[in-house]
C-alpha positions as MATLAB code, in Angstrom:
seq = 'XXXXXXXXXXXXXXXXXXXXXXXXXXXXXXXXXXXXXXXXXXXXXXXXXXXXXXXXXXXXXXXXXXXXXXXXXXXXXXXXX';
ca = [
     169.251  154.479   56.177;
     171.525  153.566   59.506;
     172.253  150.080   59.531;
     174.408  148.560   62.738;
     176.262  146.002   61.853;
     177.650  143.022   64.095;
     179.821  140.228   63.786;
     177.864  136.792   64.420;
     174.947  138.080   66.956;
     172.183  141.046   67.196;
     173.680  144.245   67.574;
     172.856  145.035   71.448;
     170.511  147.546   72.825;
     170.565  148.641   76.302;
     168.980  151.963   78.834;
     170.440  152.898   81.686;
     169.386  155.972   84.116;
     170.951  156.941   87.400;
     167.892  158.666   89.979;
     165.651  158.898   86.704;
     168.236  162.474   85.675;
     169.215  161.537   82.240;
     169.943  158.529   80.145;
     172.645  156.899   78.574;
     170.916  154.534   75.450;
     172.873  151.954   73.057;
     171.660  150.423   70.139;
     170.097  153.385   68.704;
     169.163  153.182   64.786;
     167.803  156.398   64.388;
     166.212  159.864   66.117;
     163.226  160.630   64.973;
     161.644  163.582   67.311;
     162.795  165.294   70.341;
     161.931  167.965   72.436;
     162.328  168.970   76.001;
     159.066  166.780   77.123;
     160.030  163.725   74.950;
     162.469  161.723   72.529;
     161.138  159.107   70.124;
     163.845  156.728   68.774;
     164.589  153.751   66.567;
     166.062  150.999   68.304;
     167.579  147.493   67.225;
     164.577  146.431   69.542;
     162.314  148.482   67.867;
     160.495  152.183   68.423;
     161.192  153.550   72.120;
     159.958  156.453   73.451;
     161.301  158.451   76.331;
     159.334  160.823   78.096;
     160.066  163.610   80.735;
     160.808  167.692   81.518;
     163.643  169.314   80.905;
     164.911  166.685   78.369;
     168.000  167.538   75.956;
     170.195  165.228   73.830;
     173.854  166.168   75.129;
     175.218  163.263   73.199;
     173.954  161.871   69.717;
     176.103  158.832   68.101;
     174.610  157.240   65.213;
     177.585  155.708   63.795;
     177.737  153.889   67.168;
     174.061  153.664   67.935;
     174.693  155.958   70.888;
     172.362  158.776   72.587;
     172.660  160.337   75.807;
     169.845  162.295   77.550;
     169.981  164.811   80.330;
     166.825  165.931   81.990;
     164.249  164.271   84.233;
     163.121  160.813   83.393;
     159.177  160.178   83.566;
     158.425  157.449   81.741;
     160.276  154.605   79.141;
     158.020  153.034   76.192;
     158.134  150.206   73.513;
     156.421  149.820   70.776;
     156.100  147.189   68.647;
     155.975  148.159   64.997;
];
């Protein structure tokens, strides 16, 4: 188990995607599937899902709850648990 741990205040989470061609995510918990049409991921928010073509993690950080994606960006999910 991957806890995050913060000093005071929720550990943050946080997307961000330049022209929908890969992703840079924070606050990441845990992977749990990937594949070049999708990545489904544990999040200090809760269970995110990232769908698209050509998708490959180029970075994965767990210590620092940190994932990058490359690929084209479709579609960005929540879901509560």
């Amino acid at each position: 188990m991957n806890d995050i741990v913060s000093l005071g205040s929720k550990p943050k989470h946080s997307f961000s995607s330049s022209a929908r061609e890969g992703m840079d995510i924070s606050g990441v918990c845990d992977v749990i599937s990937f594949d070049e049409n999708g990545v489904s991921l544990e999040t200090v928010c809760g269970s995110m899902a990232v769908e698209g073509e050509g998708l490959h993690v180029t970075e994965l950080n767990i210590t620092d709850g940190l994932v990058e994606i490359e690929g084209r960006i479709i579609g960005v999910y929540y879901f509560d648990q």
